[in-house]
C-alpha positions as CSV (number, residue, x, y, z in Angstrom):
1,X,185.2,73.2,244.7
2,X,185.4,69.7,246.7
3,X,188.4,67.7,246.1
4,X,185.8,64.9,244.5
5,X,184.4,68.0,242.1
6,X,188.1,68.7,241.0
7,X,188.7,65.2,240.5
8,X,185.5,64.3,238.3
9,X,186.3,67.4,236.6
10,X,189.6,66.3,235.3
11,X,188.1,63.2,234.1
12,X,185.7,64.4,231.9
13,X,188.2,66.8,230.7
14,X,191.1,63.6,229.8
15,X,187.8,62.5,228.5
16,X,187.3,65.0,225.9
17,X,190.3,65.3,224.8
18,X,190.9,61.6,224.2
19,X,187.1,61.8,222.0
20,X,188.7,64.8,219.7
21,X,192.1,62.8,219.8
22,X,190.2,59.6,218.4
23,X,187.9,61.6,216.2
24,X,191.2,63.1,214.7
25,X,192.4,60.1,214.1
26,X,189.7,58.3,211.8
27,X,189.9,61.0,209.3
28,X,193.5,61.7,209.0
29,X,195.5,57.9,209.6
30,X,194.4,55.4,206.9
31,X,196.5,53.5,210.0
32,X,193.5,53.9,212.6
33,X,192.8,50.6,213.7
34,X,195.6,50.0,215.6
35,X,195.5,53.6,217.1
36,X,191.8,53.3,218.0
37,X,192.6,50.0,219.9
38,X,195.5,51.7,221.7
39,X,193.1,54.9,222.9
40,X,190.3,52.6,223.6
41,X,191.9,50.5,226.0
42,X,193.9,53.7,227.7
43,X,190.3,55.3,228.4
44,X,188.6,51.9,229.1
45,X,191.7,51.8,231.9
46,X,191.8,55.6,232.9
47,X,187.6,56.2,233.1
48,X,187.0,53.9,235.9
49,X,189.9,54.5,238.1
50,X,189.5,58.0,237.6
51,X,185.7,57.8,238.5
52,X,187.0,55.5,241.5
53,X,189.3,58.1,242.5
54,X,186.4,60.8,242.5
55,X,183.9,58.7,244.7
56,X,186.5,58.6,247.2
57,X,187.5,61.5,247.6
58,X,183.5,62.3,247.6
59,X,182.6,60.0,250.6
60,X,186.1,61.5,252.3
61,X,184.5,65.3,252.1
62,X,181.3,63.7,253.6
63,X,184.0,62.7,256.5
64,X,185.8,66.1,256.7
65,X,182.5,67.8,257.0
66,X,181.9,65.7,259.4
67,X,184.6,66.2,261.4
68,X,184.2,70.2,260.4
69,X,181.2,70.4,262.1
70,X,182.5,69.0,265.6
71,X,185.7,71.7,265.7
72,X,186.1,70.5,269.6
73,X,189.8,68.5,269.3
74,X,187.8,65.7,270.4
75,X,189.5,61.8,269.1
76,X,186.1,61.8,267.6
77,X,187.0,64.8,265.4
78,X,190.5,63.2,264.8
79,X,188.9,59.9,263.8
80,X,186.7,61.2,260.4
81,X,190.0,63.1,259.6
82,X,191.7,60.3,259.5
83,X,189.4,58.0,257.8
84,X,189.1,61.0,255.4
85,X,192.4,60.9,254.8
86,X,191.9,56.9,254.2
87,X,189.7,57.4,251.6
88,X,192.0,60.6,249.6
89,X,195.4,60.4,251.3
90,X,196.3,63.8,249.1
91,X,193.7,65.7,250.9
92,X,195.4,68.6,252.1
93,X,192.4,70.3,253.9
94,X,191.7,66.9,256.4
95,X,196.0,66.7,257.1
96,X,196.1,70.3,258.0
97,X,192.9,70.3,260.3
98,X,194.2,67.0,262.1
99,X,197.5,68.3,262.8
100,X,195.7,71.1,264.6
101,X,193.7,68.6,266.9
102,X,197.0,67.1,267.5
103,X,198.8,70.4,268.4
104,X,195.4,71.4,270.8
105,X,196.1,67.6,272.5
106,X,200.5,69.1,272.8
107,X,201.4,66.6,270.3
108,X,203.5,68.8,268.5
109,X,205.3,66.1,266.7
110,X,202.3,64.5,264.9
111,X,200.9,67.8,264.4
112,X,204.1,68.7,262.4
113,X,203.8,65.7,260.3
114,X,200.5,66.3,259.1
115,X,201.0,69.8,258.7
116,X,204.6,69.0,256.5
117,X,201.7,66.9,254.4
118,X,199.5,69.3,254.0
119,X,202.0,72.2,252.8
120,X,203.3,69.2,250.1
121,X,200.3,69.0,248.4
122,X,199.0,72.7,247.8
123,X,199.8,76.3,247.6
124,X,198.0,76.6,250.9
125,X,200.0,79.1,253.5
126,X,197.9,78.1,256.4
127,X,200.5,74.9,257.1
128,X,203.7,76.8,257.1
129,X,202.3,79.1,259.9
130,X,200.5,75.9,261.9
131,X,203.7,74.5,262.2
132,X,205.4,77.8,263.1
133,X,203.0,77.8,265.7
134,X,204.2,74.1,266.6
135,X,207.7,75.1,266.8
136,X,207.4,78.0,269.3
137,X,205.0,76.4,271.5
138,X,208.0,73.9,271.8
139,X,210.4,76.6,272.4
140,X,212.2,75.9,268.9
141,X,212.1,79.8,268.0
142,X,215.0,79.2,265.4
143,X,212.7,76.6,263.5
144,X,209.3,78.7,264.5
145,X,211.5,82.0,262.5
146,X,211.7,80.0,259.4
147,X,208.6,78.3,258.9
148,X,206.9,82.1,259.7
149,X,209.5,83.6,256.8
150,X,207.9,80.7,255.0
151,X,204.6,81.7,255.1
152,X,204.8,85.4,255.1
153,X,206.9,85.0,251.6
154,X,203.8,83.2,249.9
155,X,201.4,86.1,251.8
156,X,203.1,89.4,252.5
157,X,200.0,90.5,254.2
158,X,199.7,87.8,256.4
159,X,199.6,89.9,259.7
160,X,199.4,86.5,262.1
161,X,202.8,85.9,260.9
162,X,204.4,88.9,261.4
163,X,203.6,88.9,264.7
164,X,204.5,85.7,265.8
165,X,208.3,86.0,263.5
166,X,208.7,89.7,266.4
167,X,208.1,86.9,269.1
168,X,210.2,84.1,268.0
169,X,213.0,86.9,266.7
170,X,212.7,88.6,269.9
171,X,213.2,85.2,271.8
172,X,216.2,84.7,269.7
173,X,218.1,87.9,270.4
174,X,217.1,89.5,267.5
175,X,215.6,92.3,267.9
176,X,216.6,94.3,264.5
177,X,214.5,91.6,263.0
178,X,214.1,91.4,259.4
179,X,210.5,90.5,258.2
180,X,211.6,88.7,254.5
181,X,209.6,89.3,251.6
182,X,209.3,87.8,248.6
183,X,212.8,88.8,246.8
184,X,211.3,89.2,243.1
185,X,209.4,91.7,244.8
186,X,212.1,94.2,245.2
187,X,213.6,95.0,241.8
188,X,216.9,94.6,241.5
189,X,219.3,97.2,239.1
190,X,220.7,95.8,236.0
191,X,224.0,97.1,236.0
192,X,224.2,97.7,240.0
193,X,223.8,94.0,239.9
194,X,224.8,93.0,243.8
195,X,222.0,94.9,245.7
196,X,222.0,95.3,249.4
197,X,219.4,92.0,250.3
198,X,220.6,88.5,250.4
199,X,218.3,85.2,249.3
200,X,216.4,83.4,251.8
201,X,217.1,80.3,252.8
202,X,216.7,77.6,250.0
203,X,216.2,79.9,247.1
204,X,218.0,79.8,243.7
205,X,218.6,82.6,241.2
206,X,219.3,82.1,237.9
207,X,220.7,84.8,235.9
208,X,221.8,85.0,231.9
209,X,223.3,88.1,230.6
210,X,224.1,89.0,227.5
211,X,226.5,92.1,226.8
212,X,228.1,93.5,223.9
213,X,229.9,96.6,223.7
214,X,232.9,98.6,221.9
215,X,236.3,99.8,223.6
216,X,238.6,101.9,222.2
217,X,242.3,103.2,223.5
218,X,245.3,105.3,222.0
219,X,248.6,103.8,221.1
220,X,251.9,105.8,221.1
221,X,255.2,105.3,221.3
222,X,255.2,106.9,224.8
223,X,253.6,104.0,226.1
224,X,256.1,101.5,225.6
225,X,258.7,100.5,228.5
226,X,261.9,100.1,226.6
227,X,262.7,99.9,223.0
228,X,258.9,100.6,221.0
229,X,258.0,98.5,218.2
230,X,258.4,100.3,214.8
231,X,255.0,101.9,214.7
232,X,255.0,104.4,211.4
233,X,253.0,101.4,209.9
234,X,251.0,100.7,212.6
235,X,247.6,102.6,213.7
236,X,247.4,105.3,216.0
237,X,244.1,103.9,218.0
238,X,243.1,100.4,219.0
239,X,239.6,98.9,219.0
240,X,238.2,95.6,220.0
241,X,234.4,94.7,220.0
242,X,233.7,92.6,222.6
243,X,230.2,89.8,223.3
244,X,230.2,88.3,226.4
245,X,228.0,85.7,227.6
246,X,227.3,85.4,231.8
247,X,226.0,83.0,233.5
248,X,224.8,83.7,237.5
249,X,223.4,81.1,240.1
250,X,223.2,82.3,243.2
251,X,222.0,79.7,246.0
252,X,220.1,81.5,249.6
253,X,222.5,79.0,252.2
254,X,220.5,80.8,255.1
255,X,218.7,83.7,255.1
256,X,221.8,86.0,255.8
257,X,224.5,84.2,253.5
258,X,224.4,83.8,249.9
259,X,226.7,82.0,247.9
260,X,226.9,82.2,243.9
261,X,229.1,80.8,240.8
262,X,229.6,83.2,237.7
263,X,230.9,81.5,234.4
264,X,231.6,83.6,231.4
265,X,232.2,83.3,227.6
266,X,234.0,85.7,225.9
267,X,234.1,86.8,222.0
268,X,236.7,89.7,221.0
269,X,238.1,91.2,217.7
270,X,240.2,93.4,217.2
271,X,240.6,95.8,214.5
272,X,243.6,96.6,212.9
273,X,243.7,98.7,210.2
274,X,247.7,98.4,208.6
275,X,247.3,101.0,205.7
276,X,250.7,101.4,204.4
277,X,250.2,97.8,203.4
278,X,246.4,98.0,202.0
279,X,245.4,95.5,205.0
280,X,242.4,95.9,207.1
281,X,242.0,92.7,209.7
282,X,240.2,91.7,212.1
283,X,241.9,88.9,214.3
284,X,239.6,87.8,217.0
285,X,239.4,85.3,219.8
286,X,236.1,82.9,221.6
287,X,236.7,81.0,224.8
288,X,235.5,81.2,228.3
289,X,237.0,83.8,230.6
290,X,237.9,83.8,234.4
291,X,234.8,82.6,237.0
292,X,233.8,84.8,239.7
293,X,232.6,83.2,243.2
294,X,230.5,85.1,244.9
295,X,230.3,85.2,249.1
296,X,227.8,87.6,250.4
297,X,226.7,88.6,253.7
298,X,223.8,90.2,255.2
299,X,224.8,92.6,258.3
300,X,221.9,94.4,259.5
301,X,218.1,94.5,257.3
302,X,214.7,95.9,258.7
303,X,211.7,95.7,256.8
304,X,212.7,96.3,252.9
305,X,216.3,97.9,254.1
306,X,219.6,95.8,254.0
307,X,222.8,96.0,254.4
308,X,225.4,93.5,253.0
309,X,229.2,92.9,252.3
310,X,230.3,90.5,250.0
311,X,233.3,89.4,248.0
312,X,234.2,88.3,244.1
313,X,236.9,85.9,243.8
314,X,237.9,85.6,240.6
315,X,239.9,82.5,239.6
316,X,242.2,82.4,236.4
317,X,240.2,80.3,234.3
318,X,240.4,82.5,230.9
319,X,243.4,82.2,228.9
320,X,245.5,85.4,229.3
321,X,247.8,84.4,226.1
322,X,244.9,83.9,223.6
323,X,245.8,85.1,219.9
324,X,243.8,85.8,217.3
325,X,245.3,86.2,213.9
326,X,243.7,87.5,210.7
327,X,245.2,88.3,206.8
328,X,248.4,87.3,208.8
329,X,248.1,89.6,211.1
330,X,248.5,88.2,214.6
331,X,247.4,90.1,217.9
332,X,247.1,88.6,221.7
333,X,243.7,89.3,222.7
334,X,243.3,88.2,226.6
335,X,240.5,86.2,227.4
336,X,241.1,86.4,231.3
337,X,243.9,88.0,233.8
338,X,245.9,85.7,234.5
339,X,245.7,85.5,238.3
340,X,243.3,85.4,241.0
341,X,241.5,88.6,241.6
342,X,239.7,90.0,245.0
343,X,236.5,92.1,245.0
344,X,235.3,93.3,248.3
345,X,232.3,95.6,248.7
346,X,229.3,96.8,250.3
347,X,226.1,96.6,249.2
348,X,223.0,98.5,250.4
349,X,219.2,98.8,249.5
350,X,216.1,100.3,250.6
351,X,212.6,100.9,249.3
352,X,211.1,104.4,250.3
353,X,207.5,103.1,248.0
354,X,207.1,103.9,245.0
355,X,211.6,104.1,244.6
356,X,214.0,101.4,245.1
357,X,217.2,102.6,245.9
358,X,220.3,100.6,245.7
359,X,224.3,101.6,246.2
360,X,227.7,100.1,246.9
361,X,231.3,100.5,246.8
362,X,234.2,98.0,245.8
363,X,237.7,97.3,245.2
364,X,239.2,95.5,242.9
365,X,242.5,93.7,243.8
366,X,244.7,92.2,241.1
367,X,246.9,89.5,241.0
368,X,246.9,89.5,237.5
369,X,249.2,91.4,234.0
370,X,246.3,92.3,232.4
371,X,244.5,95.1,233.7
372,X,245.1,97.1,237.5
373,X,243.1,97.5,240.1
374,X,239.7,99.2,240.0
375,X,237.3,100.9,242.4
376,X,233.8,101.2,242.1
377,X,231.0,102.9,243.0
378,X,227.7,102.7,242.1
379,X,224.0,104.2,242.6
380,X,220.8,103.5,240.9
381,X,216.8,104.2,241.7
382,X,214.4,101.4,240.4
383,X,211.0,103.2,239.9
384,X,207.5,101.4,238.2
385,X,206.6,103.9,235.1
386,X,204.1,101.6,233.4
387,X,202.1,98.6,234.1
388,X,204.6,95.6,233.9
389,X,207.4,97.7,233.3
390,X,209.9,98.8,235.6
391,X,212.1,101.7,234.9
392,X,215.6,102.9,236.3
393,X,218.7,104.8,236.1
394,X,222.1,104.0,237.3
395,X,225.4,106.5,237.7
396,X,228.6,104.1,237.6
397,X,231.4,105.0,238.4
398,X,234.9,103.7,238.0
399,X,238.5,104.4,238.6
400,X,241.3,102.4,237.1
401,X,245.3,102.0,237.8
402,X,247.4,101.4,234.9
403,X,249.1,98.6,234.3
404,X,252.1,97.0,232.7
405,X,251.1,94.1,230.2
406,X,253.3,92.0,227.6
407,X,251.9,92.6,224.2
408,X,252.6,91.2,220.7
409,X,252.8,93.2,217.7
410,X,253.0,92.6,214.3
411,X,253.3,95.8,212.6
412,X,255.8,95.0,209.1
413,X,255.1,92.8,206.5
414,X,257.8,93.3,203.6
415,X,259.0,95.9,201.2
416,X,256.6,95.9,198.1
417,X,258.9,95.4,195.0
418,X,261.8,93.8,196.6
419,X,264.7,91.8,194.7
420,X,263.1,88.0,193.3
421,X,259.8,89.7,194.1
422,X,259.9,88.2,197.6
423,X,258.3,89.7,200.8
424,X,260.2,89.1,204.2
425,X,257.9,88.7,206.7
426,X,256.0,88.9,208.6
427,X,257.8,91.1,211.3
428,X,256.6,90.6,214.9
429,X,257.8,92.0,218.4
430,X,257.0,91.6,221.8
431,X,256.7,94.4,223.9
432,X,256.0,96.0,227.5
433,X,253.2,98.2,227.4
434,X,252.2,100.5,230.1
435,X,248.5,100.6,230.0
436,X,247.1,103.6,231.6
437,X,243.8,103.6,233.9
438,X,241.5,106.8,234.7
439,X,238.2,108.0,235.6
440,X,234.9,106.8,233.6
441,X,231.4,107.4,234.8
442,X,228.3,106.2,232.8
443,X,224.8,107.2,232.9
444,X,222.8,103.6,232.5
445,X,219.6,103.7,232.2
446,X,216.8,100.2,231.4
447,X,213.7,98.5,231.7
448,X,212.8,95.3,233.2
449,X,209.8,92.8,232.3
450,X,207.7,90.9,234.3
451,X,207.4,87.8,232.3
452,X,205.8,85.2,234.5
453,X,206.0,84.4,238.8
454,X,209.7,85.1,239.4
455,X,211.2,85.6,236.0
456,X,212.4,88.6,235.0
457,X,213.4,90.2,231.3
458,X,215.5,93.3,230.9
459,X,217.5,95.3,228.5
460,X,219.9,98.1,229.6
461,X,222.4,100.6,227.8
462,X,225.8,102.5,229.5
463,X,226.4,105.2,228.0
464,X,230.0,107.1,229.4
465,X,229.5,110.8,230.6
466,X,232.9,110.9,231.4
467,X,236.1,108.6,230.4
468,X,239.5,108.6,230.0
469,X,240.9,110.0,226.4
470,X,244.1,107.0,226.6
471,X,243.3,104.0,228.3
472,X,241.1,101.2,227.5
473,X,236.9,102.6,228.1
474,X,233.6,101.7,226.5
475,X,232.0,103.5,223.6
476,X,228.6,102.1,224.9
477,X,227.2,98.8,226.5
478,X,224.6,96.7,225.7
479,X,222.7,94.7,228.0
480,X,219.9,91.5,227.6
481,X,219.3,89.5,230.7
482,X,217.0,86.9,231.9
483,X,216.2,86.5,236.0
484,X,214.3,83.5,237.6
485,X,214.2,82.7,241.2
486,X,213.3,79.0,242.2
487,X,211.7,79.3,245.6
């Protein structure tokens, strides 16, 4: 369809619309009159420059046809594109075939211009390779490498493109080339979240998450450093439900370094069952925890296989001495820890069709009271099951050191019965707890969602095979996401 076609076609649509929009209006506004004026005079304005618009962009076809039909790089050629171009300045089609004249005369620079013009105005992937072509024939490879990325990410298939990105990468030094495709296109695991690729250049991801889950530990008096709290009237096992709210955007600086920022929201409660005393609460605490910054690096990739390292700093931006108090009972619930926290890993992926596979290790490194350091390590395989669906399991694994925290405890409130019928109370102590780590390994396994170009749905569940019987481990996890990358 002509550029004229499309345009006269979108009139008489706006056209039809406003008719059912006015016809709407004289049966259900006693109010019409001034409404009909209003529409009247918007079509009476929009008909004729529309139909203006069309017959230009008509008589400009007539001109690229022209021009079409010569295909010798003549300034004959060049001169109907242009006046094409006169007529319908948004015609892609007559900006793209001048700026190859121009490149057949060696004027690389104009040819780049019009190309940059044409690629503006449409989905159209034959610009971003013309001007890759531009590039190398001036011996700008670097430039040539990313326009050709460009165009193979909007047409995987496009075999011209390959070829000339081996060239250009080849003239760079590169010859463990990596030929990017679209990253949407590889699946990434949802609770191996930091796969082995990196963004290309330019790109955003946005990423929500939404976890809940239940953690449970013992409590004893052997856990205390020092003199314990009275604990008769206190319970034998803690628990604390736990929503947390993530927020991810990660930003493609180059095609081999991504940067990110990772914001989080926090709700915990505790329960605290006090039975000597008939009381059952439930302090709990809301705020936003510590934010992770996230630097990660691509060191070797080939086809669909990468290679990355990449670190999480996490800066103290949760409030370590939150307390939440219910039915008087008081309990400090950490929303962060306290200190600034290094994560350095590897990440790798690879897709052997129809598997993705992804794995890494880290370690965690704590500044912080509130919890000791952690390793990880992680393996998942992405597989399509269904149309639209994508299924996957994940092993994690983790190891944690213990820890020495501060921790409040309210654990006495009176004597029922006492002399005057007065309660003392309530009795609270601060303590030195020695939080033990251990081994926890979880089978994960979830679905993800196709929902439009780029965007993503998923829901996931951890379920622990293996886990420590004292310290601090999940019950289960529960996991919503959303994903969108903005090329």
């Amino acid at each position: 369809m002509s550029v004229g076609e499309r345009t006269r076609e979108n009139g008489e649509l706006l056209l039809l619309i406003l008719m059912d929009f006015q016809a709407l209006l004289r049966w259900s506004m006693p109010l019409r009159k001034p409404f009909f004026v209003i529409i009247s005079l918007a079509m009476a304005w929009l008909l004729p420059w529309s139909a203006a618009v069309a017959d230009d962009c008509d008589e400009a076809r007539k001109w690229y046809d022209e021009g079409s039909a010569l295909r010798d790089h003549s300034e004959r050629e060049a001169s109907y594109y242009l006046k094409a171009i006169e007529l319908c300045p948004d015609y892609f089609e007559a900006h793209n075939r001048l700026g190859e004249v121009y490149k057949a005369w060696g004027a690389y620079e104009r040819a780049i211009k019009e190309f940059v013009k044409a690629g503006r105005k449409s989905s159209f992937v034959e610009p971003y390779y013309n001007v890759g072509e531009a590039y190398r024939m001036q011996g700008r490879y670097d430039l040539a490498a990313e326009a050709f990325v460009k165009a193979i990410r909007m047409r995987p298939d496009f075999r011209k493109a390959h070829n000339q990105l081996k060239y250009v990468y080849k003239k760079l030094g590169k010859y463990d080339f990596v030929i990017d495709t679209p990253p949407d296109t590889i699946p990434i695991s949802i609770f191996t979240r930091i796969p082995g690729m990196t963004l290309p250049k330019g790109t955003f991801l946005f990423d929500l998450q939404y976890k809940f889950w239940e953690q449970r530990a013992d409590l004893d008096a052997g856990m205390f450093v020092g003199k314990p709290p009275p604990l008769f009237d206190a319970p034998s096992k803690r628990k604390t439900d736990v929503e947390a709210w993530i927020l991810g955007l990660r930003y493609g600086l180059t095609d081999s370094l991504t940067i990110g920022v990772i914001p989080m929201f926090f709700s915990r409660e505790a329960e605290v069952p006090l039975p000597y005393w008939g009381i059952d609460a439930k302090p709990g605490v809301k705020g936003f925890g510590d934010t992770v910054l996230l630097t990660k690096y691509r060191l070797w990739g080939r086809g669909r296989t990468h290679l990355s390292v990449y670190n999480l700093l996490s800066i103290p931006t949760g409030d370590e001495d939150a307390e939440g108090e219910e039915k008087g009972v008081v309990r400090k619930i950490p929303l962060g820890s306290g200190g600034y926290d290094f994560t350095p890993g590897i990440a790798f992926t690879t897709v052997k069709e129809p598997f993705t596979f992804h794995a890494g290790v880290s370690y965690v490194f704590t500044e912080g009271r509130q919890a000791g350091d952690e390793f990880y390590g992680d393996l998942a395989v992405v597989f399509p099951r269904f149309h639209q669906f994508i299924s996957m399991v994940e092993l994690n694994y983790r190891w944690r050191d213990s820890r020495l925290r501060q921790q409040l405890y309210q654990t006495r409130f009176g004597f029922p019965g006492s002399p005057g019928g007065e309660e003392p109370g309530p009795w609270s102590f601060e303590s030195t707890l020695e939080e033990p780590g251990g081994h926890a390994l979880f089978l994960s396994p979830g679905i993800q969602i196709p929902v439009t170009k780029g965007l993503k749905a998923e829901i996931g569940f951890q379920i622990p095979i293996k886990r420590s019987n004292h310290g601090w481990t999940e019950v289960f996890v529960v996991h919503v996401g959303l994903r969108k990358y903005f090329f």
